[in-house]
C-alpha positions, 0 to 999 in steps of 0.5 A: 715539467721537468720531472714529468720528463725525468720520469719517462725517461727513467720509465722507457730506460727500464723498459729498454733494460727490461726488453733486453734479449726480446727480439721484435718477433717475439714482440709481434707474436705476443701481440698476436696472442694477446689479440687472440685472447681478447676476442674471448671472454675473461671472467673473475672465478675467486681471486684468478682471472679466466678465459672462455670462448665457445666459437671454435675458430677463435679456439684454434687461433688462439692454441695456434699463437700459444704455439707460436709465441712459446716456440719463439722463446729462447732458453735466455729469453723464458724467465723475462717478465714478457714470458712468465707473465703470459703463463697464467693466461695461456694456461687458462685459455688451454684449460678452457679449450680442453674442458670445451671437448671440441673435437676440431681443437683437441689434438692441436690443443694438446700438443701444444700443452706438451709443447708448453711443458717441454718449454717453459721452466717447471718453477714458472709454469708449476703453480698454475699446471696443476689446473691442467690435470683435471682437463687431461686426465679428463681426455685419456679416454678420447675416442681419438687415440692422438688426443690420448697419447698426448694428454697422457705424455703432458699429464706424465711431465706434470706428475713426474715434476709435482712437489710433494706439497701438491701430491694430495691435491693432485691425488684428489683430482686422478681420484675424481677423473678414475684416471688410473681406472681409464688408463687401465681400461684403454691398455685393455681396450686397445691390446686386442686391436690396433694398439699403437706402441707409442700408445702403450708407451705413454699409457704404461709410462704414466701410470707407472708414474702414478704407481710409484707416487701414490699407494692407493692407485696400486691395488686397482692394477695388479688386482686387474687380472685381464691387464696383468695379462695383456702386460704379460703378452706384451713381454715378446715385443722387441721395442725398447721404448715398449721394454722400459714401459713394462718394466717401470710398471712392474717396478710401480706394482712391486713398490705394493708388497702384496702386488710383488707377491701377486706378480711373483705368484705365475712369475717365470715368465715375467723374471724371464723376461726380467733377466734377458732385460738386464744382460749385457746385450740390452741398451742401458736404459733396458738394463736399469729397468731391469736391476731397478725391478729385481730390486723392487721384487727383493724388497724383503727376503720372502721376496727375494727368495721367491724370486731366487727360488724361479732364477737364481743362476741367471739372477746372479749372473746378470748382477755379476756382469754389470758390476765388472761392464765397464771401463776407465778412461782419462781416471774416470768412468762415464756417467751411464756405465757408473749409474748402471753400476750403482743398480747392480750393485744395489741388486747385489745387496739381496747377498744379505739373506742366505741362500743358495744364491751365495754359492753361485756369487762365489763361482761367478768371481764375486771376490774378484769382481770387488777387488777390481771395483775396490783397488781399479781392476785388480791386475797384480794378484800374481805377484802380491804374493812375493810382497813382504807384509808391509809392502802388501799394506802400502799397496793396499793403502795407496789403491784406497786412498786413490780418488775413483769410484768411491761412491761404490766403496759402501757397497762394496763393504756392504757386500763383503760383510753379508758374504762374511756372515752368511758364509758356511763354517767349511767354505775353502776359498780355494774352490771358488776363487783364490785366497789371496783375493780373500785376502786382499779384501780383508786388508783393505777393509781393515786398513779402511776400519782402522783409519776411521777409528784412528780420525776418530771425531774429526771425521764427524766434523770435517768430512760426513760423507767419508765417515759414512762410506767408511761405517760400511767398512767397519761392519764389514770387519766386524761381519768378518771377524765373527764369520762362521767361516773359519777362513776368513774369521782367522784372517781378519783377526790376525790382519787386524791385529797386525794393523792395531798392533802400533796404537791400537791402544789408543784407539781402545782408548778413544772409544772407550772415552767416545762411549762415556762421553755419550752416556752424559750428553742430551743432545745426540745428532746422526753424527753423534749417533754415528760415531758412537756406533763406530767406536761400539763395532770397534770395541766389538772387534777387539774383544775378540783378540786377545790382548785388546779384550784384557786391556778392554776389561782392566779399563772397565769395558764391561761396565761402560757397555753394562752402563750404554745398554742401560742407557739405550733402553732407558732413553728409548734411543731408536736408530735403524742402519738406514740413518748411517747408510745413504747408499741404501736411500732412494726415491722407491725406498719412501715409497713402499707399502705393504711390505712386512719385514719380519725377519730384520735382524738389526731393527731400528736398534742398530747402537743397541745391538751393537752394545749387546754384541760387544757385551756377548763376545765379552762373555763368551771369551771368559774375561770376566770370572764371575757375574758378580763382579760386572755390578759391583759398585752399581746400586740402580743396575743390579743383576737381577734387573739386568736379567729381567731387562734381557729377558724383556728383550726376548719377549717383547717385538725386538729385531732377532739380533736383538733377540738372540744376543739377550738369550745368549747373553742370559746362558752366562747367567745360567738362564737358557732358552727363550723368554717368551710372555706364552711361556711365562704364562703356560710355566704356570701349570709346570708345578701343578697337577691340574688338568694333569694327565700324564705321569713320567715314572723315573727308575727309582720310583719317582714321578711328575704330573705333566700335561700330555698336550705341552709335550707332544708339542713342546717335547714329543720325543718324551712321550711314546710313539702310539700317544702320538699317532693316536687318532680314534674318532669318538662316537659322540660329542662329549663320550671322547673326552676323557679323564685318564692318566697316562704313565710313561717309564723312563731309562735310569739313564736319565737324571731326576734334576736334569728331567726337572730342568728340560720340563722348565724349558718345555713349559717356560721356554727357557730354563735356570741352571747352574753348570753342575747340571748343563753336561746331563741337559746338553745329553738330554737335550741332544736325545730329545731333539730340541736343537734350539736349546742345545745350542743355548747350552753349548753357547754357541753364537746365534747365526746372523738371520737365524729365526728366533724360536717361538712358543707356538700351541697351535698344532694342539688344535688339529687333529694331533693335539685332539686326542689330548682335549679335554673341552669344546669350544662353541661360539655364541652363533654361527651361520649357515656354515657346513661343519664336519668335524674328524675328531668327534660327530659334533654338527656346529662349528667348535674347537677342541682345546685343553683347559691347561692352556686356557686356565694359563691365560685366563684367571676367569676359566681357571676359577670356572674350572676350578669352582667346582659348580656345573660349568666347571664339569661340563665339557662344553663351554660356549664362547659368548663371541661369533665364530671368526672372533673365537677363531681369533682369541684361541689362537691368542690362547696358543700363540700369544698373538691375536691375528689383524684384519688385513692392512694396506691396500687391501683394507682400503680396498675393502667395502664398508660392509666388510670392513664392519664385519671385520671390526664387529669381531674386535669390538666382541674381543674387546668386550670379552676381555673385560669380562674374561679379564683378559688384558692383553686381548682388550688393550690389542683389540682397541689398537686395531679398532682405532688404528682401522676407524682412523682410515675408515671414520665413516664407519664412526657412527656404527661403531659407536652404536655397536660399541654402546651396546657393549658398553665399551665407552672408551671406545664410543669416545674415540668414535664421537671424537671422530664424528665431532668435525661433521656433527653440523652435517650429521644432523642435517642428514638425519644420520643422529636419528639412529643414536640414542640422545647419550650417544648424540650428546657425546657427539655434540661434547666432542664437536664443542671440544673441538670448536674451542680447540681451535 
């Protein structure tokens, strides 16, 4: 009896500590909801209880005391048992009632679900919001516009708090309700009518939302040319909620690289908008949607200079006053104007690709403004000047180590480093701005560079975060140091050796150790990777001063980089810059698609071109006296491997630093040009006098056979003005095509060996030669007009973002290259296709190429034109392919590149028929290759086949029957492998009928497979 009495003592003592902070309100008015919900109906759905009422009445007392119980919730009160017990069936008697469409309860209803939301903690109501969605997206087309505004303001709140583990599921559900298509539908509806500006507001709110966490809603709505119109008519309106609206859906459309293209299209008037939004007189929040879309629309360089190229100047303007609109109080710098300058100064980051954009940062006082984020609104510049050497590097030092706006520090560098190595050779500092800003700017970078290297590991283990801020720094000196500007390289070498000038030693020392010491480990975590990279840029830095670069390569420099190269190409060590920069991570960054960024000029290889760099400089200051002496001693690298590993670089899909530093690393092996795998297989015809029809007669008598196609594509400078303005047209298919041989004299001045050597370069796209023949190619060179290789033979630094030359045929197939074809192309059939051809009176589709550049690439042509049977005399050949797949492997032929069916949204976005279409040609390519033995086209072409089946298996089944046909059965594996988990469903379907029994038990095999698989 006694216990029995302990124990309910013990109970009601809990549920007193349990009530504690519950007031009797609270109690009554969760009574009153949970008799609310007892008059409808509660039902079993799996393992969740739910609710159902269709009396109307009972719907509205029951939202009624949903409101009431949540309002009554204190913020001390909503993680207590009473609350968050309540949640699941309050949200299933809202599902309920939205679901029910009772037009008497809706909006109530759906206010309350905004009100819920807005209360309750998301890590309570999470778990059970996701039931919500369906219902209201369900609702954003209702007739009653409240209704709407609401349930896209609750939808929105979901969406903004969902966790990246529910995104798919959610993305079903949006999917299944079209809400992107009835959102957009309601933004048009509405636009020629009454069109509340609350209504647009949370329309373009949630569906800017929806574009920025889901690529697959993006095509729908920039390819909505009526919505892109209306968003455009809504620039004028002067409402700031309106304004943030506009813009955060532009910036959810330009995260589609295609959908920045579109929007960049007709874009004057929406970057005119865009930059009025971002000036100084605009509220904050405007002004960050405005530097947060430019930031989308410059995502690469094609489009930012687009962008640039319709508003540059104000672009630029408005970057510079937001970087220098803001003030210091108490030390500190309030939150809003410090987000606003991170923006700006993320904008500012498009200075990274040349432009005339970089003239205009240098009118407006960029030197100036970075001074003053760096050292706090620089204000003794007058007076800096009268400081000894010394004193100028106290003050210097003093203003970094001050604790304020580091954040922005990486920026900064960043900034100042792009200005660096984008500035031009004659910039005078004197112009634009002072030199003493200049130079101040170069101080600290180097102070901050210095004292990074001087911490050395520690850093990595004590403070991570400074060691980033401070890799900026270092890049920044390096960028400066190697600038073409002869100013500011001057300036940064000479600070920087006054800086090292007393342990500089010391650090060469530790970064020469960091570097062995890394070529022995296993493991190599980012700070690792980060370290070593730091101690690369240092070792890069010194090799540019004089005694540094000696004691670099009395220490075995040279050989310790040889051996790192080796190192990172051997072990596939991949790391891009973003893994040593935070500042430039941000929730938009992981969100992209479609964006193509070609010209990279450091790739995700950023400790590789680093070692590259060091190596080059190394190089181009004459340390090291013969070639031979950097393998001496090395049994597994030779030189002859190192050359061959350089001129993979070159030839294979490397970033262009990469690139570049390989091919100038090669001219101090005497190799100069451009490796390239066309060039290697063109290079096969330089000593042949097949298919020759050109002959250069020197003044002594002496000639070669070349190719009169390669040189006027190559070289025309050789070749007489009148063969390249030849342009008869043949009174016949096959009477045009010819046979003669054409002589072209040239000057005595012009040497044998040297010509010899410029045709090497021609065909092979780069040329070996020893230093007794680069004087009489730089002239020849220089007298033919190929730039690329001039520099190559002058060793001039490659400059930061140069395009890397490429071995392009294809203007041989227009009209030009005509008069030096010597066979006709013909698919295997064509459609009803209207066909005109200037060069000759053929009807059909066809092509005019040239057997030199197709026997090149395909042994199979070079026997048929070889063999001597009638194929190999006929001036036609038919291409056993249709028309868009022969499209496609001549341009292979031409360009060593075989062009992808589109990708991203708009391969998604792509009907069934069309995406077939596109893939039937690459299934005929594939089968091609194998009789033409064409390797490279076969092995490319099943890469796009797989990667595109992979996003479109519903296409497997006629995939594998096309693909049977063609006997391609590697390819009907990949198809039955993605039939196996539906093999139960196809053959309830009938969809089987259509294969043959090998194919069906093919399917079966894979289905088996994977059944014991698991």
């Amino acid at each position: 009896m006694r216990s029995s009495k302990q124990a309910a003592a013990a109970a009601a003592a809990a549920a007193t500590e349990n009530n504690r902070g519950i007031s009797g309100h609270m109690f009554t008015l969760h009574q009153r909801l949970y008799h609310a919900l007892n008059l409808g109906t509660r039902y079993s759905e799996g393992k969740e209880w739910k609710w159902k009422c269709t009396d109307i009445e009972i719907q509205r007392h029951v939202v009624r005391s949903i409101s009431s119980f949540i309002e009554s919730a204190s913020p001390d009160t909503l993680h207590h048992p009473l609350v968050k017990d309540s949640v699941a069936d309050i949200v299933w008697a809202l599902v309920w009632i939205l679901q029910h469409k009772s037009e008497a309860v809706l909006s109530i209803a759906a206010n309350v679900v905004v009100k819920l939301i807005r209360i309750i903690p998301n890590s309570i109501l999470q778990p059970y919001s996701l039931y919500l969605v369906h219902p209201l997206a369900s609702l954003l087309s209702s007739c009653r516009m409240e209704v709407s505004i609401a349930c896209a303001t609750a939808l929105n709140m979901i969406l903004s708090n969902l966790s990246a583990t529910r995104e798919k599921s959610v993305w079903e559900i949006l999917s299944e309700t079209k809400t992107v298509f009835l959102i957009v539908s309601g933004i048009r509806e509405f636009s020629g009518g009454p069109m509340s500006t609350e209504y647009f507001q949370e329309m373009a709110s949630l569906l800017s939302t929806i574009l920025q966490k889901w690529s697959a809603s993006r095509f729908s709505v920039w390819n909505d040319t009526k919505l892109m119109e209306v968003l455009e008519a809504m620039h004028e309106n002067p409402d700031v909620s309106i304004k943030v609206a506009l813009l955060k859906l532009y910036s959810g459309i330009a995260l589609c690289g295609n959908g920045a293209m579109k929007l960049l299209q007709n874009g004057e008037a929406l970057l005119q908008m865009m930059v009025l939004c971002m000036g100084r007189s605009r509220p904050l929040s405007v002004q960050m949607e405005g530097f947060r879309l430019a930031q989308r629309l410059a995502t690469n360089k094609q489009g930012c200079l687009k962008m640039l190229s319709l508003c540059c100047e104000p672009i630029v303007k408005a970057i510079i006053d937001g970087m220098t609109g803001w003030t210091l109080s108490s030390g500190k710098i309030a939150n809003d104007q410090m987000s606003l300058l991170v923006e700006a100064c993320r904008l500012a980051l498009i200075i990274r690709w040349d432009g005339e954009h970089h003239d205009y940062f240098w009118k407006k006082g960029i030197d100036k403004v970075l001074l003053d984020l760096l050292l706090e609104k620089f204000q003794n510049g007058q007076s800096v000047h009268l400081l000894t050497l010394e004193e100028q590097m106290s003050e210097a030092q003093e203003a970094l180590n001050a604790d304020v706006l580091l954040v922005l520090r990486p920026y900064m560098w960043d900034i100042l480093g792009w200005l660096a190595i984008n500035c031009r050779e004659d910039f005078n500092p004197n112009i634009h701005s002072h030199e003493l800003l200049i130079d101040m700017l170069i101080r600290c970078a180097c102070l901050t560079f210095t004292d990074l290297v001087r911490k050395g590991w520690q850093i990595c283990q004590s403070d991570l975060s400074e060691t980033f801020r401070s890799e900026s720094a270092s890049r920044a000196v390096l960028m400066m140091i190697y600038s073409p500007c002869k100013y500011i390289a001057s300036k940064a070498r000479s600070m920087l050796s006054e800086i090292l000038k007393p342990t500089g030693k010391e650090y060469l020392k530790h970064s020469l150790r960091v570097l062995n010491f890394t070529l022995t480990r296993d493991n190599f975590g980012i700070p690792d990777m980060l370290q070593t990279g730091i101690n690369l840029v240092a070792l890069t830095c010194c090799a540019c001063l004089p005694w540094y670069r000696s004691y670099i390569v009395k220490s075995e420099g040279v050989k310790t980089l040889l051996a790192f190269i080796k190192w990172c190409l051997s072990n596939d060590v991949h790391i891009g810059r973003l893994s040593f920069a935070p500042h430039l991570h941000n929730i938009f960054s992981q969100r992209l698609c479609c964006w193509v960024c070609k010209e990279d000029w450091e790739g995700n290889d950023i400790l590789l071109l680093y070692g590259l760099w060091g190596l080059a400089e190394l190089l181009h200051y004459g340390s090291i006296s013969k070639n031979v002496d950097i393998f001496s001693g090395q049994v597994e690298y030779t030189e002859a491997q190192f050359v061959r590993m350089l001129q993979e670089i070159c030839s294979d899909n490397s970033a262009l630093g990469l690139k570049w530093n390989a091919a100038y690393i090669l001219s101090y092996f005497g190799f100069y040009g451009f490796p390239c795998k066309l060039g290697r297989r063109i290079g096969k015809a330089l000593d042949e006098n097949e298919f020759a029809d050109t002959r250069i007669i020197l003044a002594k008598g002496e000639s070669m056979s070349v190719h009169g196609v390669v040189l006027a594509i190559r070289c025309p400078s050789l070749l007489p003005p009148e063969e390249l303005s030849h342009d008869e047209k043949a009174s016949g298919g096959s009477s045009y095509l010819h046979t003669f041989k054409k002589d072209i004299r040239l000057s005595s001045h012009v040497d044998n060996q040297a010509l010899s050597k410029l045709l090497e370069f021609v065909y092979l796209g780069y040329l070996h030669a020893g230093d007794e023949h680069v004087k009489k190619l730089k002239i020849l060179a220089k007298h033919c007009s190929l730039q690329p290789l001039s520099t190559m033979l002058g060793r001039r630094r490659p400059k930061w973002g140069t395009l890397f030359p490429i071995y392009d045929l294809t203007p041989a197939l227009a009209p030009t290259g005509h008069h030096f074809s010597d066979i006709i192309l013909k698919p295997k059939e064509t459609e009803s296709i209207c066909w005109k051809c200037r060069t000759c009176s053929l009807s059909l589709p066809h092509m005019h190429a040239h057997k030199v550049v197709l026997s090149s690439s395909c042994d199979y042509l070079r026997a048929l034109f070889q063999s001597g049977m009638r194929e190999s005399r006929s001036q036609t050949i038919e291409v056993p392919v249709s028309w868009e797949a022969m499209i496609k492997l001549v341009n292979w032929f031409y360009t060593d590149e075989l062009p992808k069916p589109p990708s991203g949204c708009l391969w998604d976005n792509m009907d069934d028929e069309e995406k077939l279409h596109q893939l039937q040609q690459y299934l005929e390519l594939c089968w091609l290759a194998e009789f033409w033995f064409l390797e490279d086209v076969q092995d490319i072409s099943y890469k796009v086949i797989v990667s595109c089946l992979d996003s479109a298996r519903q296409l497997s089944i006629k995939i594998i029957k096309i693909a049977s046909e063609l006997s391609l059965w590697k390819l009907a594996e990949v198809a039955a492998n993605y039939l196996a988990p539906f093999y139960r469903q196809l053959c309830h379907t009938g969809d089987l009928e259509a294969l043959n029994e090998e194919l069906v038990d093919m399917i079966r095999d894979a289905s088996v497979r994977l059944s014991q698989e698991g």
